[in-house]
C-alpha positions as CSV (number, residue, x, y, z in Angstrom):
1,X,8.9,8.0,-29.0
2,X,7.4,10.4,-31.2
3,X,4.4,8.6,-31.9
4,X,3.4,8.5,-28.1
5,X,4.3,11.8,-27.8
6,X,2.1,12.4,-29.9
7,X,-0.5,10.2,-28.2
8,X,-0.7,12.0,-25.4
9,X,-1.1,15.8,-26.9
10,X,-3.6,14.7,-28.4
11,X,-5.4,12.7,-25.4
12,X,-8.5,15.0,-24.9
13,X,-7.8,15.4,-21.1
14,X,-4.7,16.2,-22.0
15,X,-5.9,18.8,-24.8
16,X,-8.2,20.3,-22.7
17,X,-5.7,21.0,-20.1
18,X,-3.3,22.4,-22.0
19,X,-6.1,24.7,-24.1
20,X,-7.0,26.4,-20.5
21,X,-3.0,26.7,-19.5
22,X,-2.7,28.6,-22.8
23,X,-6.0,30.8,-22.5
24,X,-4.6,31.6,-18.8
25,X,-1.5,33.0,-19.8
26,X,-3.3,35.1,-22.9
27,X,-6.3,36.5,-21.1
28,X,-5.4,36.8,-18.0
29,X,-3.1,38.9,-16.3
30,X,0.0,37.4,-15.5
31,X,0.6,35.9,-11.8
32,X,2.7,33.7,-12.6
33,X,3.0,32.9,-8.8
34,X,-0.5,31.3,-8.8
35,X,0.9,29.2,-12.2
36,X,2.9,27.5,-10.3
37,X,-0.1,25.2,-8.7
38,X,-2.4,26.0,-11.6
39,X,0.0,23.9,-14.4
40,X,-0.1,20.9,-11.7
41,X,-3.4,21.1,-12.3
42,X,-4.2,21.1,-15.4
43,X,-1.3,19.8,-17.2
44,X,0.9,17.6,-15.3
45,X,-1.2,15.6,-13.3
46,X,-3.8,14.8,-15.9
47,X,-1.1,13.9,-17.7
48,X,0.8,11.7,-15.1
49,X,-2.3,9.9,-14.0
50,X,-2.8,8.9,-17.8
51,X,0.3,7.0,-17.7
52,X,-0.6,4.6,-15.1
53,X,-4.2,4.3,-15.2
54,X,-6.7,3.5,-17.7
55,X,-9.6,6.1,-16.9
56,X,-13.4,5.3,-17.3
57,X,-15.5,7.9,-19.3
58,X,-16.8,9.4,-15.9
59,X,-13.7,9.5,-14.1
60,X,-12.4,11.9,-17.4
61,X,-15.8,13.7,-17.3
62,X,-15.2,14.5,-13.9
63,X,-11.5,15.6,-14.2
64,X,-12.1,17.7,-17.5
65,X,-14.9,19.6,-14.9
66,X,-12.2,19.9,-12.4
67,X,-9.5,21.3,-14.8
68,X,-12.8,23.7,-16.4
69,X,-13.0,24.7,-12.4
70,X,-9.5,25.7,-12.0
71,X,-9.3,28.0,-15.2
72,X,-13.1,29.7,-14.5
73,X,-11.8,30.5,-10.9
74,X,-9.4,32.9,-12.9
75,X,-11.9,35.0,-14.0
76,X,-14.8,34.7,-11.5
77,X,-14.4,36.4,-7.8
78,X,-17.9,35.7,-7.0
79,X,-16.9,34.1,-2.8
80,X,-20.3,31.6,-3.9
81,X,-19.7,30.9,-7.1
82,X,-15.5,29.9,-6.3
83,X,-16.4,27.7,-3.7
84,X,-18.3,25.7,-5.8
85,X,-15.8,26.0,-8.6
86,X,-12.9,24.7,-5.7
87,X,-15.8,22.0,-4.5
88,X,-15.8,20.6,-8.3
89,X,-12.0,20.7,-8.5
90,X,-11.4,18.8,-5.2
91,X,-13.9,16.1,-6.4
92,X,-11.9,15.8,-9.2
93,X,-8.9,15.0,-6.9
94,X,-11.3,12.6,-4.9
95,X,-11.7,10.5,-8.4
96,X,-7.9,10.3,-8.5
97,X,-7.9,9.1,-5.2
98,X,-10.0,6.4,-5.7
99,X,-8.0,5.4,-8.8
100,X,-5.0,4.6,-6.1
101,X,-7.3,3.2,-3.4
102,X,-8.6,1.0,-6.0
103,X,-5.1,-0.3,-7.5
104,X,-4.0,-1.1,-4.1
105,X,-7.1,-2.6,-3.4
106,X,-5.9,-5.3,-6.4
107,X,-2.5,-5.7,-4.7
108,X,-2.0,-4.6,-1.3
109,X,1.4,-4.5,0.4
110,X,3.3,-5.8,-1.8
111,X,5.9,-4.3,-4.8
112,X,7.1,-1.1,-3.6
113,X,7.0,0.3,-7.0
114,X,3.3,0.0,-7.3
115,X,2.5,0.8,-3.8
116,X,4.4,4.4,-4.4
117,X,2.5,5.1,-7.4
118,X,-1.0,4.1,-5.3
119,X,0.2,6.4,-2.8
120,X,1.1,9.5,-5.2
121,X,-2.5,8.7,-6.4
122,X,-4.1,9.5,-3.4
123,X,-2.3,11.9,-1.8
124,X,-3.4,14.0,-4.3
125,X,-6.7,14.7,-2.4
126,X,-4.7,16.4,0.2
127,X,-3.9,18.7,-2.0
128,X,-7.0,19.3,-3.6
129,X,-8.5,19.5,0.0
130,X,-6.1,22.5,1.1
131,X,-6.6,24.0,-2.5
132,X,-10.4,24.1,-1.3
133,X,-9.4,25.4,2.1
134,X,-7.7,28.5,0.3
135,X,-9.7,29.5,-2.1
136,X,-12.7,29.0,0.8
137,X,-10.4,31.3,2.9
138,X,-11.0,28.9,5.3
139,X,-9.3,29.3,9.4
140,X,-6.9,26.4,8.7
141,X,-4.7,28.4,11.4
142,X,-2.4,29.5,9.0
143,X,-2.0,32.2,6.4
144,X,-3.4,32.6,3.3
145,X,-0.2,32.0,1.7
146,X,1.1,28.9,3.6
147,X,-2.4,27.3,2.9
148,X,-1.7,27.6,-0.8
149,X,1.8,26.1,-0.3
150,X,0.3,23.1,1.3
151,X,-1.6,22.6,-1.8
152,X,1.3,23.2,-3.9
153,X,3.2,20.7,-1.2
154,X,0.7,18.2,-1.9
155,X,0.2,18.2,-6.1
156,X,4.5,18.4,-6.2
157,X,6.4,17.1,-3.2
158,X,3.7,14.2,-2.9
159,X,1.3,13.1,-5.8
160,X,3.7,13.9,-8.8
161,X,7.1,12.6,-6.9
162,X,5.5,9.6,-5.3
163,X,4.7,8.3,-8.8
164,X,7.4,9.2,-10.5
165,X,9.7,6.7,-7.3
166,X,7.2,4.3,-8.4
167,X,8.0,4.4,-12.1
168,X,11.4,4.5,-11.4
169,X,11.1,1.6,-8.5
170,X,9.9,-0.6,-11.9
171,X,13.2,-0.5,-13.3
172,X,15.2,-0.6,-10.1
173,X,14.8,-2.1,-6.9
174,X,17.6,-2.3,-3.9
175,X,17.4,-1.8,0.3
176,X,18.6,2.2,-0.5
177,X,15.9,2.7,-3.2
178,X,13.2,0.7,-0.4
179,X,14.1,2.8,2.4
180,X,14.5,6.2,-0.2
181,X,10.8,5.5,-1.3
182,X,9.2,4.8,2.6
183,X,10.9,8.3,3.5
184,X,9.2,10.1,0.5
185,X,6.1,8.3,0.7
186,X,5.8,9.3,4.6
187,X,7.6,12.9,3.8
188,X,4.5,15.0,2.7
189,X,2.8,14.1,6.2
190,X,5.9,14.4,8.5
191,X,6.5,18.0,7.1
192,X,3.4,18.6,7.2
193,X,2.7,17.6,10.5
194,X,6.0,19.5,11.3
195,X,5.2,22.7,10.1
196,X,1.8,22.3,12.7
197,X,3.1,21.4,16.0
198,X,7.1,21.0,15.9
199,X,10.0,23.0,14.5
200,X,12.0,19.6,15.2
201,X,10.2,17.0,13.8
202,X,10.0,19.6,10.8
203,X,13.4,19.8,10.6
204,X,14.1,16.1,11.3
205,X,11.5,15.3,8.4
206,X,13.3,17.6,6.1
207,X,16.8,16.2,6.9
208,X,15.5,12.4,5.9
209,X,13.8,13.9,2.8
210,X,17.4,15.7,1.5
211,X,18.9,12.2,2.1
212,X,16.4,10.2,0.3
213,X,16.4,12.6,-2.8
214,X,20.0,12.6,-2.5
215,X,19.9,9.1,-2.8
216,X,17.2,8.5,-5.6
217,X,19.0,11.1,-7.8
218,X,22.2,9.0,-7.0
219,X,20.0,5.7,-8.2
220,X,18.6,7.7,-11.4
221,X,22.4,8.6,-12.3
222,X,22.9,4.7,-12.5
223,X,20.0,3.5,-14.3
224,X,20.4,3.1,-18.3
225,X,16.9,3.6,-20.2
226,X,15.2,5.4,-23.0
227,X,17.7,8.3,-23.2
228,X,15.5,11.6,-23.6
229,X,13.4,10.2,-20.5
230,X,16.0,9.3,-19.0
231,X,17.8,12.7,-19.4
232,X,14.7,14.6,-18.3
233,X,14.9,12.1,-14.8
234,X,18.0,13.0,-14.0
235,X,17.2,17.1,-14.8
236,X,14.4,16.7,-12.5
237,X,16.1,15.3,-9.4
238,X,19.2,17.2,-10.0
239,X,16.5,20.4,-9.7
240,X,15.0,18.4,-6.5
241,X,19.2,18.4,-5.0
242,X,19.2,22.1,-5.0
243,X,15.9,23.6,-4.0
244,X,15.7,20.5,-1.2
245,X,18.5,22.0,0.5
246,X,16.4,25.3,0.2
247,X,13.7,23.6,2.0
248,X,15.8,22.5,4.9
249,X,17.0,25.6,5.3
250,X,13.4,27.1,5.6
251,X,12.6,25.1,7.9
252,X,15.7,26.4,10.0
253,X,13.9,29.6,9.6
254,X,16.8,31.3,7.8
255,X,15.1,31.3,4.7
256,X,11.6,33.6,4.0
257,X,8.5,32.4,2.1
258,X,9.0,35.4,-1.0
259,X,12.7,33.2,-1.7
260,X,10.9,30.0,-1.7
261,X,9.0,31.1,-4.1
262,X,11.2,32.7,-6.1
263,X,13.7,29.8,-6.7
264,X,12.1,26.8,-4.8
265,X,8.9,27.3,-6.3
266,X,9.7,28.5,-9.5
267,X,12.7,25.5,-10.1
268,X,10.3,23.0,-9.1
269,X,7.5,24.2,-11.6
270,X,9.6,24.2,-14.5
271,X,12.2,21.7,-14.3
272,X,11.0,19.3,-11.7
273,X,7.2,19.2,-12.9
274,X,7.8,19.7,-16.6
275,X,10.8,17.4,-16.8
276,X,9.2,14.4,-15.3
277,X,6.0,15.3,-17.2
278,X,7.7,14.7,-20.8
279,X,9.7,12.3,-19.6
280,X,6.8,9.8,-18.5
281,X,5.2,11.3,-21.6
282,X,7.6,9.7,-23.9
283,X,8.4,6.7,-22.0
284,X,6.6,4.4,-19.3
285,X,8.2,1.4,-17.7
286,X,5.9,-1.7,-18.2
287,X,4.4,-2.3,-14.2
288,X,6.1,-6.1,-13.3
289,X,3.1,-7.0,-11.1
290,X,0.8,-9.7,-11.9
291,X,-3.0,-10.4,-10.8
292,X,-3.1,-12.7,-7.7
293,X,-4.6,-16.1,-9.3
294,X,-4.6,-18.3,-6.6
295,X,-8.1,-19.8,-5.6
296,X,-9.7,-18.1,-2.0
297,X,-12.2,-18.5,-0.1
298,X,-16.2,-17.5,-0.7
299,X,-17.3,-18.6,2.7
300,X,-17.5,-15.6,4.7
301,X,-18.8,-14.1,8.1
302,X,-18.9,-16.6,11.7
303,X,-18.2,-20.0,10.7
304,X,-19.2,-23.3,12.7
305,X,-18.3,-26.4,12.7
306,X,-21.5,-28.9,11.0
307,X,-20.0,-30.7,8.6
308,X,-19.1,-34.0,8.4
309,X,-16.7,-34.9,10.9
310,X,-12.7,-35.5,9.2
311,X,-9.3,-36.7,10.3
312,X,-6.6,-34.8,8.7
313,X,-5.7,-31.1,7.9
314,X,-4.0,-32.8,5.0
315,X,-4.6,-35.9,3.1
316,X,-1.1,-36.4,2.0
317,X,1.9,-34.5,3.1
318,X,3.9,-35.5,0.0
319,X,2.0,-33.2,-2.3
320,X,4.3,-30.2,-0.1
321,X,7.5,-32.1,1.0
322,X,9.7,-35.4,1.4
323,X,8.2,-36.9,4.2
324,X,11.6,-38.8,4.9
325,X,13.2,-35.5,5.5
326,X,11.3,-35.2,8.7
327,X,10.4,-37.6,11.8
328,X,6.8,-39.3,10.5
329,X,5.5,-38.2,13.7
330,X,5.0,-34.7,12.3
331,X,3.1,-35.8,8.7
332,X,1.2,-38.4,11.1
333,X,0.1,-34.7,13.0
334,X,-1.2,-33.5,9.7
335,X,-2.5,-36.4,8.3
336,X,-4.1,-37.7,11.1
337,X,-4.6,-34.6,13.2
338,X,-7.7,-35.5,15.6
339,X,-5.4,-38.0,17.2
340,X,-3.3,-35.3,18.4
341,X,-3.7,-33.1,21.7
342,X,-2.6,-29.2,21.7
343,X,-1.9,-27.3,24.7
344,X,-0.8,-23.3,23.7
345,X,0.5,-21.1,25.2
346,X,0.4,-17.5,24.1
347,X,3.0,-14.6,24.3
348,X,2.5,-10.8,23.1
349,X,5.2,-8.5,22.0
350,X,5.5,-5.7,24.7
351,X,4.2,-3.3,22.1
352,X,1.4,-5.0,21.2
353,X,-0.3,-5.6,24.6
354,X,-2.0,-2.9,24.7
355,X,-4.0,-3.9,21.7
356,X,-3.6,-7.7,22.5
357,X,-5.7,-6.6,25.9
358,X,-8.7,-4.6,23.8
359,X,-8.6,-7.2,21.3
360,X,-10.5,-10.2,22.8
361,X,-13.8,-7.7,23.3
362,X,-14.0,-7.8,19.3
363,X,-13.1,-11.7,18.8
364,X,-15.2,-13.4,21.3
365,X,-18.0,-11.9,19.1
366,X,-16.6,-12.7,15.5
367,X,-15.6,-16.2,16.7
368,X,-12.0,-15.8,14.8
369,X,-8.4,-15.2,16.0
370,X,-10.1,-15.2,19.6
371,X,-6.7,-15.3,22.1
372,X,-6.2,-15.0,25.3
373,X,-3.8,-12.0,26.7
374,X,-3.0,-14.8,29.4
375,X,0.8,-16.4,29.0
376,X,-0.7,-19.8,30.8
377,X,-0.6,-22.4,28.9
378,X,-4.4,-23.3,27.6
379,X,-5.3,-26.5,26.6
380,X,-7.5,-26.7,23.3
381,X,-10.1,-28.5,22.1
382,X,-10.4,-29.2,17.9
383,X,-12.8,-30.7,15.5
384,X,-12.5,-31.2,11.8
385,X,-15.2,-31.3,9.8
386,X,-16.1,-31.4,6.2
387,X,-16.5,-28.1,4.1
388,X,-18.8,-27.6,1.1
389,X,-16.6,-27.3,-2.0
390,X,-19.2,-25.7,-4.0
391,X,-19.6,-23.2,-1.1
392,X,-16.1,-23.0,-0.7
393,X,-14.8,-23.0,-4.0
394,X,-11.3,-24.9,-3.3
395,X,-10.1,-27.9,-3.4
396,X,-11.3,-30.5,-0.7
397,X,-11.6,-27.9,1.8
398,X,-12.2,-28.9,5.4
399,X,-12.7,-27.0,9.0
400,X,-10.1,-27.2,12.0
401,X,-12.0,-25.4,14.9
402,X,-10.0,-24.9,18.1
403,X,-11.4,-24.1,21.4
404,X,-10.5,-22.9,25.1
405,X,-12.7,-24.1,27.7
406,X,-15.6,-23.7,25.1
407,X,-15.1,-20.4,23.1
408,X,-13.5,-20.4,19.8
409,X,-10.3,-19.5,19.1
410,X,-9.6,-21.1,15.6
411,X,-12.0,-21.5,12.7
412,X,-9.4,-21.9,9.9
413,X,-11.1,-23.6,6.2
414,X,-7.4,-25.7,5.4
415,X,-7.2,-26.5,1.2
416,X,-4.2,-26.5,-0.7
417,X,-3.2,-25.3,-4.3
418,X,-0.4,-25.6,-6.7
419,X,1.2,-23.3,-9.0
420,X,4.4,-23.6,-11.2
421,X,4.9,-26.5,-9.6
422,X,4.8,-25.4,-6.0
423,X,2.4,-26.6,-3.8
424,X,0.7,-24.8,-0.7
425,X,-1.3,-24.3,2.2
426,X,-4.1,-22.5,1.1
427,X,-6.0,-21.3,4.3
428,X,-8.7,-19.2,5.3
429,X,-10.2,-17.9,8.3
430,X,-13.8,-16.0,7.9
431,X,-14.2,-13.2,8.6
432,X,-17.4,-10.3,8.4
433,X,-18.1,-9.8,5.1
434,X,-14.7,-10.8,4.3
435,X,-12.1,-13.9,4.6
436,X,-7.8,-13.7,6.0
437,X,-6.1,-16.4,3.6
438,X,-2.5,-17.4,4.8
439,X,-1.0,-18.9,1.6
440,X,2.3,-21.1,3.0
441,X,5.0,-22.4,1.6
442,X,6.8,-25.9,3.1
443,X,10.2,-26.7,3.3
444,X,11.9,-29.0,5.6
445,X,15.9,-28.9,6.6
446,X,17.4,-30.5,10.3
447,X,13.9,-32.4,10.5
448,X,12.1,-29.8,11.0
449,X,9.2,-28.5,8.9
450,X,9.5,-24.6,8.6
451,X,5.7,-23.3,7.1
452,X,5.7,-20.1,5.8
453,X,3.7,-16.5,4.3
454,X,7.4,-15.1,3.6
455,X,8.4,-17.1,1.0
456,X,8.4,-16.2,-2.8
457,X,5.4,-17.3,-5.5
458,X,1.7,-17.1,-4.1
459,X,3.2,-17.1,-0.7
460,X,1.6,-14.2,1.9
461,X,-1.3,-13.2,4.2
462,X,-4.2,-11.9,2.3
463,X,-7.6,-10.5,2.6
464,X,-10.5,-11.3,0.1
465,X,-12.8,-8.3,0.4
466,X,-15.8,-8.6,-2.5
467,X,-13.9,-8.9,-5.8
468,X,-10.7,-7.5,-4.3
469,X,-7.7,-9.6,-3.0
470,X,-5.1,-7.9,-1.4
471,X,-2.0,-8.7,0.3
472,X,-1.2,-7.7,4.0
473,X,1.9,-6.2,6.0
474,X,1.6,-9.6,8.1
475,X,3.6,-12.7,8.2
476,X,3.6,-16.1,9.3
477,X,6.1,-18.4,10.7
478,X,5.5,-21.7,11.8
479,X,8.5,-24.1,13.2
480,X,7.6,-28.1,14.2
481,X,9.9,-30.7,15.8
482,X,9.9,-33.6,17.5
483,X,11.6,-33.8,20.6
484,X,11.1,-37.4,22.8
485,X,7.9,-38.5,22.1
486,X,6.2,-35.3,21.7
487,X,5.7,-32.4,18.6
488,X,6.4,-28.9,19.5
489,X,5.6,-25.8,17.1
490,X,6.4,-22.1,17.2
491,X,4.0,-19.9,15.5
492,X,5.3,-16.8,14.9
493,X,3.7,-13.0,13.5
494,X,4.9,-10.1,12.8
495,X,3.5,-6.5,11.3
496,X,5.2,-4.7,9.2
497,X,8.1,-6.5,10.0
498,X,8.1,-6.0,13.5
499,X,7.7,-9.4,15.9
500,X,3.7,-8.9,17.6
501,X,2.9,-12.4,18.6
502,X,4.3,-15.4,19.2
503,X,2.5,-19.2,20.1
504,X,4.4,-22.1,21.8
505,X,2.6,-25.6,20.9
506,X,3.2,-28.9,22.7
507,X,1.8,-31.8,20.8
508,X,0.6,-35.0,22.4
């Protein structure tokens, strides 16, 4: 504990940040008001950030100029010469940010504990955008003082708590910690956005946010982990229990901006900020999340059928399932698939329409996900046709192209790839400079087959964007029967959760 306590003091970021801390508070006056923002700065988040991402030489450069900016602006009242110095601080911020863009770029939507850590990242801009705005004395339409709050609001409330739910989200996970982290994660905007146009969505943001710390500091008094960090936790949040409630009542009105600062400020400063500062000094839970290793896609852009012509989506359906488990009829459809007739028919959530009726505009020109806003049933037309593995770079990979009365709806590139034992759907549909892979799972029960992106393992809707791979808030689900002599599938979607789209086969 010692020894990486030790580490990090002596990190030159770090150093450097705590040098200019300590030369504030001996050279300069004291305003300790300003301090509150100015520690943030120089101390905790440089110190924060170095717990959960590896910096590159120029992202430190950059950072050690931003923390150099900060401290000068102390001693400089030149109006030119602190813009610039609040320019160089908010590209420091700006570097941060792209540190969280980046790791969700690796990962996406998944593992909440990551994704709150990414999002503490790059809130941070936010705050160094608004500490820009004050010292610029910019109109931002509201005082001088409240501008400077936001940027306090912004380095506290969103960049330093985010990652510390994130830390804490890779030792615990639950529905309450889920819906705890979504509330803090969207907090920072919803007050914000509160505090600009509506006293009662300010006040309804606040209430959720003194539930969901309520409830985190209720998780942290559970957990059992290295004892002085986990100490320090629990100090924090208790601190976050009492000057939370001073928040809500601010934004009842019957609390003034001098006691805010006073004990909100002031609490949150010291024993919020410091105590998570040491205590993800001295201990950091390893990150559970592993690099995506499944094989995608390198075929990108509008994709047309000129291969050479194929039979079967899938050469054997045993590789996924028991084929005795369901009617033959339905591996026959995958393994001989051009011997089979579809006729769709389409169905958008009420929600979605709107979209679903702009949509088509964009698709008829990409040549992908091209569907009709029409319920009618639509009969389609498919070809499957060979695909370059060496272009492709998967296994056997092979074209099923659907069309409506000649324009394409479908260009999906099927392949297939096992791991720990599991095999699966590997498809991808490409797109500009880019490629959608839905990696399925198959399971069969009541003989039916059930095909599916919610499912554990590789399983999920991804998109392969240059070296990145990153998962995607949508899901498939696919159901296919027989009934008489005919197939029928459903092909289900949602976004984030929520039902958007749903397709209606009948197989011939």
């Amino acid at each position: 504990m010692l020894a990486r306590l030790h580490e990090v003091l002596v990190n030159r970021l770090n150093a450097l940040g705590l040098l200019c801390m300590l030369a504030l508070m001996l050279f300069h006056e004291p305003t300790s008001m300003y301090y509150y923002l100015t520690i943030a700065q120089l101390v905790y988040i440089p110190i924060v950030l170095q717990q959960v991402v590896t910096l590159k030489n120029w992202q430190r450069a950059i950072i050690a100029a931003g923390q150099l900016a900060v401290t000068l602006l102390y001693f400089f009242d030149n109006g030119a010469l602190s813009i610039i110095l609040a320019l160089v601080y908010m590209a420091s911020t700006l570097v941060i940010f792209i540190c969280g863009l980046q790791r969700f770029l690796q990962r996406g939507f998944t593992n909440v504990a990551e994704l709150m850590i990414d999002i503490g990242l790059m809130y941070i801009a936010m705050g160094g955008v608004w500490f820009f705005a004050h010292i610029a004395q910019m109109n931002t339409g509201f005082s001088p003082t409240i501008t400077w709050l936001t940027a306090i609001h912004f380095h506290y409330s969103a960049c330093l708590l985010c990652i510390t739910v994130g830390l804490l989200g890779r030792l615990y996970r639950s529905r309450l910690f889920t819906i705890s982290a979504a509330i803090i994660a969207a907090g920072p905007m919803l007050v914000a956005i509160g505090i600009t146009f509506s006293r009662v969505i300010e006040v309804v943001s606040v209430s959720l946010y003194v539930l969901a710390i309520f409830s985190l500091a209720m998780i942290v008094s559970r957990l059992r982990f290295q004892l002085l960090a986990l100490l320090l936790i629990q100090l924090a949040f208790l601190t976050l229990c009492f000057t939370i409630i001073w928040s809500f009542f601010y934004a009842l009105g019957t609390v003034t901006i001098p006691s805010m600062l006073q004990f909100h400020g002031l609490l949150n400063c010291v024993l919020f900020g410091g105590a998570i500062t040491l205590a993800w000094s001295v201990f950091v839970p390893p990150t559970k999340q592993r690099p995506f290793t499944f094989p995608v896609s390198h075929i990108r852009g509008h994709a047309e059928a000129n291969g050479a012509p194929h039979n079967a989506l899938v050469d054997d359906m045993s590789v996924f399932i028991d084929k005795t488990a369901v009617p033959a009829r339905i591996s026959d459809f995958y393994e001989q698939t051009t011997n089979y007739e579809l006729t769709m028919r389409v169905k958008w959530a009420l929600w979605f329409k709107p979209f679903a009726y702009v949509y088509p505009f964009i698709s008829r020109k990409i040549g992908q996900l091209n569907l009709p806003f029409s319920a009618e049933p639509q009969k389609m037309e498919s070809t499957i046709t060979r695909v370059s593995q060496k272009l492709d770079r998967r296994t056997a990979p092979r074209m099923w192209q659907r069309k409506i009365n000649g324009d394409t709806v479908f260009s999906a590139i099927y392949s297939m790839h096992t791991h720990k034992s599991i095999s699966y759907m590997n498809i991808a549909l490409p797109l500009p400079k880019s490629a959608m892979h839905g990696i399925l799972a198959l399971r069969t029960d009541d003989n039916k087959l059930y095909i599916t992106s919610d499912a554990a393992g590789d399983a999920g809707t991804y998109l392969a964007l240059g070296r990145y791979t990153f998962k995607l808030p949508l899901h498939e689900y696919f159901t296919i029967w027989e009934e008489g002599n005919q197939l029928y599938a459903t092909h289900k979607m949602t976004l984030f959760r929520l039902p958007f789209l749903t397709i209606s086969y009948t197989i011939q």
